[in-house]
N, C-alpha and C positions, 0 to 999 in steps of 0.2 A: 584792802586788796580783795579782791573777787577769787573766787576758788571755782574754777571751770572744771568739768567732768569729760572727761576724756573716753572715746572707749566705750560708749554707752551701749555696745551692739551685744543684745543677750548673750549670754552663757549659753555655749555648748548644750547640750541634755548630754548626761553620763550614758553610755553604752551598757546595759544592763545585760547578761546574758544568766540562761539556769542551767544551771549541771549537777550531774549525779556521777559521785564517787561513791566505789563499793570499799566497806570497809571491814579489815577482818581486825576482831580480839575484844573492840569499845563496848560493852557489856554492861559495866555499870556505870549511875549516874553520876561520878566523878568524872572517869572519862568521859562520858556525853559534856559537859560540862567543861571541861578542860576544851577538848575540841572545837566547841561553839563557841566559845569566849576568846581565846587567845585569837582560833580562825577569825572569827570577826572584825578584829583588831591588825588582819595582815594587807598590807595594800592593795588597793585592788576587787578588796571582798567587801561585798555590801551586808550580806549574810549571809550566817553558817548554822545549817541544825542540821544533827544527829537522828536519825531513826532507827531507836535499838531495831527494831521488828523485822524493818527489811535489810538492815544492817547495811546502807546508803547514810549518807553524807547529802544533803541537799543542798546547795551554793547557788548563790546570786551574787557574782561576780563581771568583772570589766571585758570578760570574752579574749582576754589573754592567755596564752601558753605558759607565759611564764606567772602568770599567778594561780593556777592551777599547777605549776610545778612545785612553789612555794605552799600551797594547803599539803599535797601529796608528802613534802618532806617534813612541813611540820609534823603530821601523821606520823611519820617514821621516827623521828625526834622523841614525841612519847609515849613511842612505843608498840604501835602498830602497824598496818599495812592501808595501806590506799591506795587506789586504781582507778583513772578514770573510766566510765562508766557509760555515760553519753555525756558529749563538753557543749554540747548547744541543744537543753528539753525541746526549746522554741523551734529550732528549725528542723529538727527533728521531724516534730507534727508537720509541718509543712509540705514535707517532703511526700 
């Protein structure tokens, strides 16, 4: 039996969007860590780092509302505060 391919028309490209959430409390590098890791792992997020300095949350994310609601609550979950910040760096500049 022959196995045909169906479907062959590329894949999408994922919608990539960068945002900046401000975050109050994440201090040490447990919590940075705790935050970037778990974030990382929520749908949606491509990646999540921590900047104790400016105390920002930098995310490459699907340009969703609702996955940006879900980082914001994880935040809350352990134990600190998130706010979105700017939810698109990119058109941001643009503008």
């Amino acid at each position: 039996m022959l196995f045909t391919k169906k479907n062959l028309s590329p894949k999408e490209p994922e919608k990539k969007v960068r945002g900046l959430l401000d975050v109050d409390g994440a201090t040490c590098s447990s919590c940075v860590y705790t935050i970037e890791h778990v974030g990382a792992k929520l749908k949606g997020v491509y990646d999540c780092y921590v900047d104790r300095n400016t105390s920002q949350i930098q995310l490459t994310y699907d340009g969703s509302q609702e996955t940006l609601d879900r980082i914001v609550e994880l935040v809350d979950k352990i134990g600190y505060t998130a706010v979105v910040n700017v939810p698109d760096v990119d058109n941001l500049a643009k503008a």
